[in-house]
C-alpha positions as CSV (number, residue, x, y, z in Angstrom):
1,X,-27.2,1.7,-15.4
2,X,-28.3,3.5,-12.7
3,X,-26.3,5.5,-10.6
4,X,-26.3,3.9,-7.1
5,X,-26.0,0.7,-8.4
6,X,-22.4,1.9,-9.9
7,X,-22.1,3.3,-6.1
8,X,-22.9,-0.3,-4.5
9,X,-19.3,-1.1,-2.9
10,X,-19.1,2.2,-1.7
11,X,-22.6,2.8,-0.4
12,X,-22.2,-1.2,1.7
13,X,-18.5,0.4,3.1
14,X,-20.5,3.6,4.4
15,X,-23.0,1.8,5.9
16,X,-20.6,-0.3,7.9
17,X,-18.7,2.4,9.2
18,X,-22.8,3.2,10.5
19,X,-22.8,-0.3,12.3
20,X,-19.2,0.9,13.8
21,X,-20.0,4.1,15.0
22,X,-23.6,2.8,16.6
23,X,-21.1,-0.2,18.8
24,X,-19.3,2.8,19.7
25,X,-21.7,5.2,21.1
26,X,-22.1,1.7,24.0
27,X,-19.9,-0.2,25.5
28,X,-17.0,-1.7,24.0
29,X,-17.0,-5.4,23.7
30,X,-13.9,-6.6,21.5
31,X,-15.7,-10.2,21.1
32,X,-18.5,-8.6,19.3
33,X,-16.6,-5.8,17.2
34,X,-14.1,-8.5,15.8
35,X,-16.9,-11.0,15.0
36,X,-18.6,-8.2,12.9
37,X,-15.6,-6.7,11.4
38,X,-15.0,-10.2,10.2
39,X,-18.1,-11.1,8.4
40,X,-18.7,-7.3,7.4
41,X,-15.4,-7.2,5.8
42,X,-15.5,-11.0,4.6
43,X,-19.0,-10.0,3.0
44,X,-17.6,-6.2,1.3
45,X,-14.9,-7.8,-0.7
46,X,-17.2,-10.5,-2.3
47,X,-19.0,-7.7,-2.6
48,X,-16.7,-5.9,-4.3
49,X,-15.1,-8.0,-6.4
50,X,-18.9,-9.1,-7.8
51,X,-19.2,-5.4,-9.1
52,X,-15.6,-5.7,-10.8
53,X,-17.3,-5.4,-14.4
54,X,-19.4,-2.8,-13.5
55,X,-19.3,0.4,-15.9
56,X,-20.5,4.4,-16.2
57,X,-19.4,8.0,-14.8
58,X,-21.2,9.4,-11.2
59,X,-21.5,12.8,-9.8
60,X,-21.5,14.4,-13.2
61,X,-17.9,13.1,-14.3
62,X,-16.1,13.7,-11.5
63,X,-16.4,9.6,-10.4
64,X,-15.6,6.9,-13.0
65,X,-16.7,3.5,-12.3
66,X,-14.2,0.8,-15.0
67,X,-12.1,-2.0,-14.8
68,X,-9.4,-0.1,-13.5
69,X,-11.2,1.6,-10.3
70,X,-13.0,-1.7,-9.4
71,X,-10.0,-3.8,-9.9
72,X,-8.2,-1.4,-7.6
73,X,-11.0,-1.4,-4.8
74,X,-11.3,-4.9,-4.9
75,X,-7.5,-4.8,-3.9
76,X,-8.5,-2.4,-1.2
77,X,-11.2,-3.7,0.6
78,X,-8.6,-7.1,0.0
79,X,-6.2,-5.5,2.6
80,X,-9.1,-4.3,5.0
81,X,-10.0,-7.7,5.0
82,X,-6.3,-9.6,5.8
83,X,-5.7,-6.5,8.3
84,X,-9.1,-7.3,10.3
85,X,-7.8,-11.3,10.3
86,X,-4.9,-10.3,12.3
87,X,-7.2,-8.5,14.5
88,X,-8.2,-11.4,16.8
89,X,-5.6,-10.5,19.2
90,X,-5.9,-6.6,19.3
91,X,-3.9,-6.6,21.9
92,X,-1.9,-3.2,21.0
93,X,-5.6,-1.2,21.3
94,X,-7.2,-0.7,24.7
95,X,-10.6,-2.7,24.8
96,X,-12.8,0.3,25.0
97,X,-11.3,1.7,21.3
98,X,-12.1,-1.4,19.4
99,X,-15.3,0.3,17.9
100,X,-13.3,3.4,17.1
101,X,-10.9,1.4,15.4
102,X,-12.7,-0.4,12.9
103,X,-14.4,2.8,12.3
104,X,-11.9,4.8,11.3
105,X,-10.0,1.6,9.0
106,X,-13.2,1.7,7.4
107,X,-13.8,5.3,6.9
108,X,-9.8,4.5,5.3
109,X,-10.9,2.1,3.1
110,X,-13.9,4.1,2.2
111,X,-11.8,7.0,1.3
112,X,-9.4,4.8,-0.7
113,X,-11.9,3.4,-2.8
114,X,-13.0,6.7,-3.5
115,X,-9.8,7.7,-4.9
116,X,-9.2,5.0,-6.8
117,X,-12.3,6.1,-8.7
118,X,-11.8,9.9,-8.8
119,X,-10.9,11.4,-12.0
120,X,-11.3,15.2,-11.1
121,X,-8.8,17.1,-9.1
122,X,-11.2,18.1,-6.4
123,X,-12.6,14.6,-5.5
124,X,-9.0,13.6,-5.5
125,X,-7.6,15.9,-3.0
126,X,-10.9,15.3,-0.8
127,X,-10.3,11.3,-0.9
128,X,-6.6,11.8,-0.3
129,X,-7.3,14.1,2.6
130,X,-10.3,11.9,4.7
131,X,-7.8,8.3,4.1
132,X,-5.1,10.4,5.5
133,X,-6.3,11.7,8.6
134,X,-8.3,8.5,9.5
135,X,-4.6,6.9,9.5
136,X,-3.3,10.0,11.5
137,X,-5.7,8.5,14.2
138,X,-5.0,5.3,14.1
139,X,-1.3,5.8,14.6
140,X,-2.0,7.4,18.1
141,X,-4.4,4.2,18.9
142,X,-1.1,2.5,20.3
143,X,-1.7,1.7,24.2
144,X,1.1,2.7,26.4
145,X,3.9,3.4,23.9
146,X,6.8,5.1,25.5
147,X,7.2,7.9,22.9
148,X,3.6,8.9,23.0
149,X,1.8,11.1,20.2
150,X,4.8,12.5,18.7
151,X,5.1,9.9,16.1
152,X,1.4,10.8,15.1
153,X,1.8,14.3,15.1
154,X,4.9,13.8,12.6
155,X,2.9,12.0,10.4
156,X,0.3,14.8,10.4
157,X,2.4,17.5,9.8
158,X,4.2,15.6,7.1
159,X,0.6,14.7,5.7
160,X,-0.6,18.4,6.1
161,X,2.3,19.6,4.3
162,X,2.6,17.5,1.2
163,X,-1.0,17.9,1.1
164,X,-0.5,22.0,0.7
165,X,1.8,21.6,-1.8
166,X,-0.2,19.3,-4.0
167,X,-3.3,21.6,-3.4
168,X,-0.7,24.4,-4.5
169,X,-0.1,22.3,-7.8
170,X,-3.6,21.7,-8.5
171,X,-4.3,25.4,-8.3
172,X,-1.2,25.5,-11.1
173,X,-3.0,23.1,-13.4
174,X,-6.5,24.4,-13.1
175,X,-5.3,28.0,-14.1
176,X,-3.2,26.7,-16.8
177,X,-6.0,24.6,-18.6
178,X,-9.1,25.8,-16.8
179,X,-10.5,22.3,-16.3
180,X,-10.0,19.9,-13.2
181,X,-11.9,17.1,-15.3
182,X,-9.1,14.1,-15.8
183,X,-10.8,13.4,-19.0
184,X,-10.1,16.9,-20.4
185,X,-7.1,17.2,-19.1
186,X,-5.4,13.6,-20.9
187,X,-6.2,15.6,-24.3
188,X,-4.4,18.7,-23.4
189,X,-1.4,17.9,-20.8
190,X,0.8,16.0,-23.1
191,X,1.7,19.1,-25.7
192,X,2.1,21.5,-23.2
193,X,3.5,19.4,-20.3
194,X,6.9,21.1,-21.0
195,X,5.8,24.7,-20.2
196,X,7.2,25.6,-17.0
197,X,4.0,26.8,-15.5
198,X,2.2,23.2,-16.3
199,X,5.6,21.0,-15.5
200,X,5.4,23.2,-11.9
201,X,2.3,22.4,-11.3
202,X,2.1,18.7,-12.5
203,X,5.1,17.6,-10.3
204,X,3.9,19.3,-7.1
205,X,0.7,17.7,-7.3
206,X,1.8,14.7,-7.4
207,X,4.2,15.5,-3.3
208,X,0.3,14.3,-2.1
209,X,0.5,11.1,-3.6
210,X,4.6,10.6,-3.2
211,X,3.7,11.0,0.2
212,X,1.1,8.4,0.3
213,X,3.2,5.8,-1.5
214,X,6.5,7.2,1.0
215,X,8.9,8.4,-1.5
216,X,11.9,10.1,-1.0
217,X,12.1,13.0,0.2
218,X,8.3,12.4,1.6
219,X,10.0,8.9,3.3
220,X,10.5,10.3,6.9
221,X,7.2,10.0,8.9
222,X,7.6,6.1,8.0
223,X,9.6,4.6,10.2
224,X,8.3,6.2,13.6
225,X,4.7,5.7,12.2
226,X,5.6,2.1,11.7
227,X,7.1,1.6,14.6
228,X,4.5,3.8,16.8
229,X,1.4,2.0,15.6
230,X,-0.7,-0.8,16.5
231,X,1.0,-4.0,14.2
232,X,-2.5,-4.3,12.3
233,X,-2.2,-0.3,11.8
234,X,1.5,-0.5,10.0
235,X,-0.1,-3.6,8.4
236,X,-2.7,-1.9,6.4
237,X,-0.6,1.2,5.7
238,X,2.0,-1.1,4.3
239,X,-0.6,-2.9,2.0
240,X,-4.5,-0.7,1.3
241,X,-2.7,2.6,1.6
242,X,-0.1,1.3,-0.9
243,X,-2.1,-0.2,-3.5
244,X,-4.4,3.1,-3.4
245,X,-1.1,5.5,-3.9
246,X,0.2,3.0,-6.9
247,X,-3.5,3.5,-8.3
248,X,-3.5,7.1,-8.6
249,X,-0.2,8.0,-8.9
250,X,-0.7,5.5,-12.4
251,X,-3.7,7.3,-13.6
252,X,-2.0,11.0,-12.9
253,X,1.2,9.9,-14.9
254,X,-0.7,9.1,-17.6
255,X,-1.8,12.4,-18.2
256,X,1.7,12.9,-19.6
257,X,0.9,10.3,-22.4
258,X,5.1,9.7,-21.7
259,X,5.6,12.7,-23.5
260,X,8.2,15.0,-21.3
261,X,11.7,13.8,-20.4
262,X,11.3,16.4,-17.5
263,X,8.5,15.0,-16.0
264,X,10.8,11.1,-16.4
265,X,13.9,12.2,-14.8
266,X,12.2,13.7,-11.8
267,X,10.4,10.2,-11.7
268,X,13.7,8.5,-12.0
269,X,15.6,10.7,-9.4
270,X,13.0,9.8,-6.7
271,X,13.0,6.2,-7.7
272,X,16.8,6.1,-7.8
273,X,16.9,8.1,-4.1
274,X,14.0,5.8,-2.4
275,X,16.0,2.6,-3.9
276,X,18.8,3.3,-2.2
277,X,17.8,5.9,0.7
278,X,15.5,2.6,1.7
279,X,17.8,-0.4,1.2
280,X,20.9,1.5,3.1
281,X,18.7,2.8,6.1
282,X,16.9,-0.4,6.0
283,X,20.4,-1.9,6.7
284,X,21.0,-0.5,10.0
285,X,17.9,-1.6,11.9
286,X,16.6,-3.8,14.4
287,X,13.3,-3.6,15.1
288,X,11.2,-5.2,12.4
289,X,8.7,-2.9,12.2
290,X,11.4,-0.3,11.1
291,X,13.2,-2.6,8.6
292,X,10.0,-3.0,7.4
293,X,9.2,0.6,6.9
294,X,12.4,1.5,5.4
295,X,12.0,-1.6,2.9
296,X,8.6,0.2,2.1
297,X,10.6,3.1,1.0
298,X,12.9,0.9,-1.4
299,X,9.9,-1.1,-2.9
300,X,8.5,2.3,-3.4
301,X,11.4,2.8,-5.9
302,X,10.9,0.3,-7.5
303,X,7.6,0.7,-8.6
304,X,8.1,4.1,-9.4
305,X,10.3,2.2,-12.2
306,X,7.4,0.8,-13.6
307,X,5.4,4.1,-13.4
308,X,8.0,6.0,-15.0
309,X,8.5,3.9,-17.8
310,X,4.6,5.4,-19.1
311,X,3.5,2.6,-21.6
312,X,1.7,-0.7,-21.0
313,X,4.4,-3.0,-19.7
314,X,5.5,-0.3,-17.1
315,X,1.4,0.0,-16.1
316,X,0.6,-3.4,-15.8
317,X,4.4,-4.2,-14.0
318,X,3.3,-1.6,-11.3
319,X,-0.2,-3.1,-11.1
320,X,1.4,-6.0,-10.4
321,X,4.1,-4.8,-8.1
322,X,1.1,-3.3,-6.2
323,X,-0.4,-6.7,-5.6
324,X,2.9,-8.6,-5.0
325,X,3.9,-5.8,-2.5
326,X,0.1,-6.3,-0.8
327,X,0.8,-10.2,0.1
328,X,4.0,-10.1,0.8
329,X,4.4,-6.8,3.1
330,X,0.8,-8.8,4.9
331,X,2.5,-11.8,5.3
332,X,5.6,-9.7,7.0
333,X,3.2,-8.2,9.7
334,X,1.2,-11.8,9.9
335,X,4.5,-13.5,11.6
336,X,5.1,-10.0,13.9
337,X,1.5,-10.1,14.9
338,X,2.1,-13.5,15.9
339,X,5.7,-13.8,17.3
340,X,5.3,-9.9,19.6
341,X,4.5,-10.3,22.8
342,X,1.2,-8.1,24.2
343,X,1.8,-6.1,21.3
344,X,5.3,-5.2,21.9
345,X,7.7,-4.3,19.4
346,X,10.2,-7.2,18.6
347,X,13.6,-6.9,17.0
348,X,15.1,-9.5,15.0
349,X,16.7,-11.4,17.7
350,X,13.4,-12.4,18.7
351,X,12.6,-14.3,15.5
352,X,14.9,-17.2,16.7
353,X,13.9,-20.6,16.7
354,X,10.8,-19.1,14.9
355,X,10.8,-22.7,12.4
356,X,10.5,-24.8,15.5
357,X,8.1,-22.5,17.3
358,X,5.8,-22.3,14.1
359,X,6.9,-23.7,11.2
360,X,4.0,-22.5,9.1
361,X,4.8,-19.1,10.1
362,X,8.7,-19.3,9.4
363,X,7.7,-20.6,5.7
364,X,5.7,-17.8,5.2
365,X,8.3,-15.5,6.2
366,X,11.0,-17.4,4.2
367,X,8.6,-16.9,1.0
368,X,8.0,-13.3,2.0
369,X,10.9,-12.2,2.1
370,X,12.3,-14.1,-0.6
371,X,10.0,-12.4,-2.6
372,X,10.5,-8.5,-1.1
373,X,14.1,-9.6,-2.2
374,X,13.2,-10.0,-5.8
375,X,14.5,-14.1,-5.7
376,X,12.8,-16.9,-7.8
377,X,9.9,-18.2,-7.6
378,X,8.1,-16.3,-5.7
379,X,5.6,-12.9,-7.2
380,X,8.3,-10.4,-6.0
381,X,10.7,-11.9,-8.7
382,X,7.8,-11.9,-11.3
383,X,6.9,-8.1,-10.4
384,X,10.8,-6.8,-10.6
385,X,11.0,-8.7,-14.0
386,X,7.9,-7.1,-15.5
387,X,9.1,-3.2,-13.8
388,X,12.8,-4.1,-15.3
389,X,11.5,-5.0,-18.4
390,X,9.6,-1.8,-19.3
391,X,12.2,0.3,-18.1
392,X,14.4,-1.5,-20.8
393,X,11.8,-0.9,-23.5
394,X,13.0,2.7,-22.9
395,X,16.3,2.1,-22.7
396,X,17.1,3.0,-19.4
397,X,19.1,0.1,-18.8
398,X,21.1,2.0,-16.1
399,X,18.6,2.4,-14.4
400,X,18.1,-1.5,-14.1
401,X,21.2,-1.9,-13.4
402,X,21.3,0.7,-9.7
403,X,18.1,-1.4,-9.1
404,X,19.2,-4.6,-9.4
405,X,22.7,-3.1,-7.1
406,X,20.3,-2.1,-4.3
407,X,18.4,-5.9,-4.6
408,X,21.7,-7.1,-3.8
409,X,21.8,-4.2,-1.2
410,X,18.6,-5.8,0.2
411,X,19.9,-9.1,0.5
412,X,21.8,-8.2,3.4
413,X,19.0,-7.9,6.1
414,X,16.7,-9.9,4.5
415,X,18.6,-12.7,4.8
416,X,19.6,-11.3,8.5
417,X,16.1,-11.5,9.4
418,X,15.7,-15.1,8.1
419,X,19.0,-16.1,9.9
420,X,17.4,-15.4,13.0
421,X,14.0,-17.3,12.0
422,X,16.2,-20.2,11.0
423,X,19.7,-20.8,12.5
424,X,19.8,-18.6,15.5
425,X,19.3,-20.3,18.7
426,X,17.1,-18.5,21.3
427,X,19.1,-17.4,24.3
428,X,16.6,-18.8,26.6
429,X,13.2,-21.0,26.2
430,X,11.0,-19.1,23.7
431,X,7.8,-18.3,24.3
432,X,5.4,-20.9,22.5
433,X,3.0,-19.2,19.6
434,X,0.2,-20.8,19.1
435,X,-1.0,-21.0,15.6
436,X,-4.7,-21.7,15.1
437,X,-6.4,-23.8,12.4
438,X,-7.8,-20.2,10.5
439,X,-4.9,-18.7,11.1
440,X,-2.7,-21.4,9.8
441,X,-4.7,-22.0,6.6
442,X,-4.6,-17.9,6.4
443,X,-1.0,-18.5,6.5
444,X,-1.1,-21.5,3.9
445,X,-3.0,-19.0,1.3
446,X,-0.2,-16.5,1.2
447,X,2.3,-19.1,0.7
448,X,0.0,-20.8,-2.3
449,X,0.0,-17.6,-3.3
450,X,3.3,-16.0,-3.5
451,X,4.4,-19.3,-5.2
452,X,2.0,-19.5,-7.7
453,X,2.2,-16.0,-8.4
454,X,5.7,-16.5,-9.4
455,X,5.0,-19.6,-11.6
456,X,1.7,-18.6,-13.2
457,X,1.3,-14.8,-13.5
458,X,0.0,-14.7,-17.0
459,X,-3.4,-14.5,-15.8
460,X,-2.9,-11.6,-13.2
461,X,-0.8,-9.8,-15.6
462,X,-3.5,-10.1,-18.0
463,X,-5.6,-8.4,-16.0
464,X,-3.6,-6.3,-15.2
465,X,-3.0,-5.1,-19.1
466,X,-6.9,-4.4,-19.3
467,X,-6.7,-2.4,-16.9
468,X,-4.2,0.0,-18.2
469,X,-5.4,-0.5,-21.5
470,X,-7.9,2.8,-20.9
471,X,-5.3,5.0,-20.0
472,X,-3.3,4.6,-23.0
473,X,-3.5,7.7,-25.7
């Protein structure tokens, strides 16, 4: 097959980000940018997910096109699309920046998809690096919030520096083996992973993707970021820029082939510490956007679980988590969007009355956060049992057992957040949210979704195990 046919998703998400950066050298007019964002980004994921099956290695090995990579891009360009549906009402961005803004969540989602299909060291760091910075920008696109850049320039210098130290282990890997090639380096890592030299190297490469997927100790720019940023902005970096860190950091792990109990306890030590570093901060807040974040962190822990665990159930559970954690954390942000106020912040308090207001919406969050809280039936409680099951398969039962404490930790503001939505009265006449039709059935999807996630997973998970099935030894 020829080469830019295997290149096809890409090459269409390039040439939007062209159509973006043309509306912004005019005028802005938000009307026209959301219209074209919609059936650009509508029209990239069928796209994308027609190209699923496509096969065959680009740029002389360095890009592999499979199951797993498309799989993973079609996920992608899935949260591009939900986070330009919530769009309509940009009212966070000032009307002038509309073009810059889809530009740079594309240029994202390019970059995303690029790592998702990068199996050489180089091409990774370069994807890493361009979805990184895009997102740095996007942060500061908030209009008139009180702390100004500062929550952006955290997240850069966090970035920049977990980005220096996985360059550093890299530069450890390449001189121990003298190949970047992932290919090569699957047949050589696992006997020699235990060398101090390799082990160095291995774990500080993967700080860059820790910090993508917001680990501990790599946790800390999330909650201002969150907070700081447009709702559509902490939207997508709860969902695409997830997905994308669960897709590498699976492929770098299994280098390892599971072979070094060094390599699993650092794995379980930041699982362990996100768990509960989440669920306890988490605890303490107010604002959503911030419970959010911290409950980010948590979920991060928990699919580290899966990741850690290195054989099939453990791949395929954090596959799944991935996806779970995609529609849920989306329909989280749907309901802020919706219930803010001019694209204000809103703490919990303002959720009340929110199943009067828009019963839809309350649903949706009842489901959602059900799920984030690991209860039946809903995907969340089909994702934990798949991640809890492959830890057990290596006998870390333990381990099960602090994650299953800090679910029951998490119970305690989900359930505060869903108090408000449901038996809190407003202390004065709310203000009305008008749902529309799309909007509503957009709302309806997720709920069909999250439901019959939970009941019916065996074809997701079967997908899931095909994909992973190529990175096996």
């Amino acid at each position: 097959m020829t080469d830019w046919i295997l290149f096809i998703p890409e090459l269409y998400t390039l040439a939007v980000g062209g159509v973006f950066f043309f509306f912004c050298l005019g005028r802005g007019r938000p009307g026209r940018d959301y219209a074209a964002a919609m059936m650009l980004s509508a029209a990239g994921l069928v796209l994308t997910v027609c190209t699923a099956g496509f096969e065959g290695l680009v740029f002389e090995g360095v890009y592999q096109v499979d199951l797993y990579s498309q799989v993973f891009k079609a996920l992608i360009y899935s949260g591009f699309f939900l986070t330009v549906c919530l769009c309509a009402d940009l009212s966070g961005v000032d009307k002038a920046r509309h073009s810059e803004f889809y530009l740079l969540l594309c240029l994202s989602t390019l970059a995303m998809m690029l790592l998702a299909s990068s199996v050489h060291l180089l091409t990774i760091y370069i994807s890493l690096e361009i979805s990184s910075y895009s997102l740095y920008v996007l942060v500061y696109f908030r209009r008139g919030y009180p702390k100004g850049a500062a929550p952006a320039f955290q997240y850069f210098v966090f970035g920049a520096a977990s980005s220096a130290v996985m360059l550093f282990g890299f530069a450890l890997v390449y001189g121990a083996f003298g190949t970047a090639h992932m290919a090569e380096l699957m047949g050589q890592v696992p006997a020699r992973i235990n060398e101090p030299v390799v082990f160095t190297g291995f774990v500080l490469s993967l700080s860059g993707f820790f910090f993508k997927l917001a680990v501990f100790p790599f946790h800390l720019w999330a909650p201002d970021a969150y907070e700081a940023a447009p709702h559509q902005v902490s939207a997508y970096i709860a969902t695409a820029s997830k997905v994308a860190a669960i897709a590498i950091l699976v492929r770098m792990i299994a280098l390892t082939g599971g072979q070094s109990d060094r390599v699993a306890w650092v794995l379980i030590f930041v699982s362990v510490a996100s768990m509960t570093a989440g669920n306890l901060a988490a605890m303490a807040q107010k604002d959503i956007k911030r419970l959010l974040a911290f409950s980010s962190v948590a979920h991060a822990g928990y699919v580290m679980i899966g990741i850690l665990s290195a054989n099939a159930m453990g791949y395929t559970g954090a596959i799944f988590y991935g996806l779970s954690l995609m529609v849920m954390k989306f329909t989280c942000f749907m309901v802020v969007v919706k219930a803010a106020d001019g694209g204000r912040n809103i703490k919990t308090d303002a959720l009340a009355g929110l199943h009067q207001r828009a019963p839809v919406l309350a649903l949706a969050l009842l489901l959602a956060l059900f799920g984030l809280a690991g209860i039946p039936p809903t995907i969340g409680f089909t994702a934990k049992l798949l991640v809890f099951k492959a830890a057990m398969e290596q006998g870390l039962l333990w381990l099960v057992i602090i994650a299953m404490l800090n679910v029951v930790i998490s119970l305690y503001y989900y359930l505060g957040v869903l108090k408000a939505a449901y038996f809190t009265a407003p202390a004065s006449q709310p203000r009305a949210i008008a749902v529309s039709l799309p909007f509503r059935l957009l709302a309806l999807a997720m709920i069909v979704f999250m439901v019959a996630g939970g009941l019916y997973p065996r074809y997701m998970t079967a997908l899931a195990g095909a994909m992973t099935a190529g990175l096996l030894p």
